[in-house]
N, C-alpha and C positions, 0 to 999 in steps of 0.2 A: 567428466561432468555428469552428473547425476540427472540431470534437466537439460534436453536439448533442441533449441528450434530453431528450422531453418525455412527459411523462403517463406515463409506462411503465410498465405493469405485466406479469408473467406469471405463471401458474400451472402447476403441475403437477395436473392433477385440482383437487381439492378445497384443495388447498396453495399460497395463494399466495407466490412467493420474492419479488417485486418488485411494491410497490406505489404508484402514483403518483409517481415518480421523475421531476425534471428536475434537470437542469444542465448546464454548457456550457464547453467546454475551449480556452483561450487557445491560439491557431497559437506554436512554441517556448518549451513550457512541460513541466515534470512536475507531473500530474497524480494525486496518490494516492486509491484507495479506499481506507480502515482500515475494518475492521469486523473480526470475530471469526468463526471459522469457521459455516458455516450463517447467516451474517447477509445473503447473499443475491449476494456479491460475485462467483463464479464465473457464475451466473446472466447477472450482469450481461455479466463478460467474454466468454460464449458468445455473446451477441448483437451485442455489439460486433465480434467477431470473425466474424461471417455464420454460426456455426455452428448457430445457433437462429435461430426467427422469433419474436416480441414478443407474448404476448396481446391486446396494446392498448398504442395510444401510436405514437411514433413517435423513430426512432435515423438520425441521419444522421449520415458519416465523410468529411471532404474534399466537402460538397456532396452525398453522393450517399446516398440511402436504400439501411440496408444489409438493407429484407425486400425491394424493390422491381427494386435496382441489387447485389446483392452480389456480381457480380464486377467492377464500377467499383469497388467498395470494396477487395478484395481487391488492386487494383493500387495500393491508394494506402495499405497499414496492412503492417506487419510484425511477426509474433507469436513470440512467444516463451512458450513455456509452461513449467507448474510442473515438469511430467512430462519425462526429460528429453528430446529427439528425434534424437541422432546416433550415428552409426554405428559403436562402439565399436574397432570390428577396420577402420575406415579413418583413415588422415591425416588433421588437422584442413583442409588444402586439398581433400582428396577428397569429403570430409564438403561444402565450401563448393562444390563443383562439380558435384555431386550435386544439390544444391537449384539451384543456376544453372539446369542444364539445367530441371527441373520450370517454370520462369519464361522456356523457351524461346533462354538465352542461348547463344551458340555461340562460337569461335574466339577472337578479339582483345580481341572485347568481353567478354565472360566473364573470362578472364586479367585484363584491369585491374580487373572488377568485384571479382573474388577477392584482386589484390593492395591494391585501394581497399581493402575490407575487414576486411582482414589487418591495415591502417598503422591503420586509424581504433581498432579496439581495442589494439593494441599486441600482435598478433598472429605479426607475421613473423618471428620466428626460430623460433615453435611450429610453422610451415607443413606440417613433414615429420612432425611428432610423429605416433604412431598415439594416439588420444583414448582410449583405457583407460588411457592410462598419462598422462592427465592428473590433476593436481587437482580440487574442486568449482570453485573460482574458475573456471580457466582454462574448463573446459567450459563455463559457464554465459554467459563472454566469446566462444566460438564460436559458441554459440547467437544469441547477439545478433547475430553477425557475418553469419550464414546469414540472418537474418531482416532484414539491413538491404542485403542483393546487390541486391535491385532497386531501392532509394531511393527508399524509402515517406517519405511525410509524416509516417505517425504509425504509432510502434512501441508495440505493447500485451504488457506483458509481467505475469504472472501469478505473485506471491507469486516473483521474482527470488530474493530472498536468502534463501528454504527451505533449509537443509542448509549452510548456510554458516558459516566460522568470522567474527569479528567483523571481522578485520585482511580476509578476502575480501569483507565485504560493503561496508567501507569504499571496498576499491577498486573495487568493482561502483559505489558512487554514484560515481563521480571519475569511471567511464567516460560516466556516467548523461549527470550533469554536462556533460561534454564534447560529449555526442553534443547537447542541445540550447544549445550555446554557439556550435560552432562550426561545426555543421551546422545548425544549426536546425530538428534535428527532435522532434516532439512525442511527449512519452512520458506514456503511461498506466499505471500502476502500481496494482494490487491486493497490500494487505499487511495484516498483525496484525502486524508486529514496528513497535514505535514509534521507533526509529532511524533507519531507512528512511522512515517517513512522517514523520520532522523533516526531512529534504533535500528534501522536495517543496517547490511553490513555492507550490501550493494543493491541501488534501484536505477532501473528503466524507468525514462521517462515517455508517455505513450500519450500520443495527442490526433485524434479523427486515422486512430488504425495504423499508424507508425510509431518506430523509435526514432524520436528524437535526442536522445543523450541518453549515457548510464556511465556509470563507477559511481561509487563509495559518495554518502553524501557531504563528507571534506572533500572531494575533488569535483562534486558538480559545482558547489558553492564557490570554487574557487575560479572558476571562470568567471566570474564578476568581478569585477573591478572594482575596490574600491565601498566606500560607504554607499547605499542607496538612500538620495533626497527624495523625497517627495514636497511639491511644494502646492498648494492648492491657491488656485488664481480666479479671478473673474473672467476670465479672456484669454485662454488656452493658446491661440490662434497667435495672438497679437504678443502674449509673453511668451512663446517659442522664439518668433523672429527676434524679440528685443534681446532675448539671453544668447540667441545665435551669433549676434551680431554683437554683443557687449564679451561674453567669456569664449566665442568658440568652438562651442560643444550644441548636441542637438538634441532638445529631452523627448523622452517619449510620451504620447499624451494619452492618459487612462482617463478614461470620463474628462470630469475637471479637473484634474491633477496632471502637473507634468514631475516627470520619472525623469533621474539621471543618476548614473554611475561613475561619483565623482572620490578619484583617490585622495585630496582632502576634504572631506565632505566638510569637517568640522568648519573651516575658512570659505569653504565657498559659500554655506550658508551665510552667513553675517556680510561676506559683500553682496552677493545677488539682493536680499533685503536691503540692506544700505542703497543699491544701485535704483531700484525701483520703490520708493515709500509710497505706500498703501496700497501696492497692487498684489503684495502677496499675502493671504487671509491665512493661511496657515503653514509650518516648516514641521516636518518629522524626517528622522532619518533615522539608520538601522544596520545594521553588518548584512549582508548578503543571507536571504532565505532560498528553501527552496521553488518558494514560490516566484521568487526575482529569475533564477535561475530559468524554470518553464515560462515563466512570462519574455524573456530573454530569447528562448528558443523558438517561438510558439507565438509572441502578439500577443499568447491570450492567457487567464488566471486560471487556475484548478477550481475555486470554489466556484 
């Protein structure tokens, strides 16, 4: 495994963000965290990326401890962060040769690094562009591009599709995609948007500093049961017990809404309505998300 964590915990003072955390990241794979802000994800990504040391536990990146070895690590991860980091008033090439140099490249090899760079996201006609006068998409495909100049194993990129439109986040995963197809390299991903964590290949799910589930997100999904109802009521309280006691089953109550996980969902809608007339204001239902899934796990929603 190219990614490795065990026991991990760390604190701030009295606060712990990360509690007994392990798991372990396939060599050309994407990798998601999902969890919801403050559920301990940034945390995570500072340590992985050498910028923090681990209260406990231990994090290894390409073989090499990143409290121990972190600039073996640093030659072998390429980061991309939420924040964005390029130079607004230079070309997207000036931008890519500006970090070159930081990584000590010069002359010939630089030039190819920059035009490798450039082809791998679909970059080269933008080359001259000055980067204010780009989109969120394109910018955020430069970023990747700056962080993939010295060809790291494994690129960790931090809540990627923040500020983006749908049509750009779509084609952020196609670059995603690509980059571990045909490069084979390994991408670690931190997100709350569930879109982005359906194109992973396998995600942890991480809530106040713990995993609470992971595999593939056809197998988190499939621990639900059945269609999820929502039914939204005047009287949360009073239509729990009456559905408890008419079908059986015990919904869960989100705000006004009560939540069930019913394997004919399509049938139970039409009698629960029939059973109660005019106390249900509104019926939707859905195939299992991953949001069902953490809500499932956790009591509580991502967004």
């Amino acid at each position: 495994m190219i990614v490795s964590v065990e026991n991990l915990t760390h604190r701030y003072g009295s606060r712990t963000a990360l509690n007994g955390l392990s798991f372990e990241v396939a060599e050309g794979s994407v990798f998601g965290l999902l969890g919801p802000n403050g559920g301990g994800k940034s945390t995570l990504f500072r340590i992985l990326a050498t910028m923090m040391s681990p209260t406990e536990g231990r994090v290894s990146v390409a073989g090499y401890d990143v409290d121990r070895d972190p600039d073996e690590v640093r030659r072998h991860i390429g980061v991309v962060f939420q924040t964005q980091s390029l130079d607004k008033k230079l070309t997207v090439e000036e931008n890519l040769r500006a970090q070159g140099h930081l990584y000590g490249l010069r002359g010939g090899n630089l030039t190819a690094r920059v035009d490798n760079a450039l082809t791998r996201l679909s970059l080269t006609e933008r080359r001259g562009d000055i980067v204010d006068t780009l989109s969120g998409g394109l910018r955020r495909r430069v970023e990747i591009a700056k962080a993939l100049l010295h060809h790291p194993r494994v690129l960790l990129m931090d809540e990627p599709s923040t500020g983006l439109d749908p049509g750009a986040r779509r084609e952020l995963a196609d670059h995603i995609a690509e980059l571990r197809d045909t490069e084979g390299v390994t991408v670690l991903i931190t997100t709350h948007i569930l879109d982005e964590a359906d194109r992973c290949d396998r995600l942890l799910l991480l809530h106040e500093g713990r995993k609470v589930a992971e595999g593939s997100p056809a197998e988190l999904k499939a621990r639900v049961g059945g269609l999820v109802v929502a039914l939204e009521v005047n009287d949360p309280d009073v239509m729990t017990r009456q559905i408890q006691e008419k079908f059986g089953v015990t919904p869960q109550v989100v705000g006004e809404t009560l939540r069930l996980e019913i394997e004919n969902g399509h049938r139970f809608v039409t009698e629960v309505v029939e059973a109660f007339p005019g106390a249900i204001q509104s019926v939707a239902f859905h195939k299992p998300t991953l949001e069902d899934v953490f809500l499932d796990e956790t009591g509580a929603t991502i967004s």
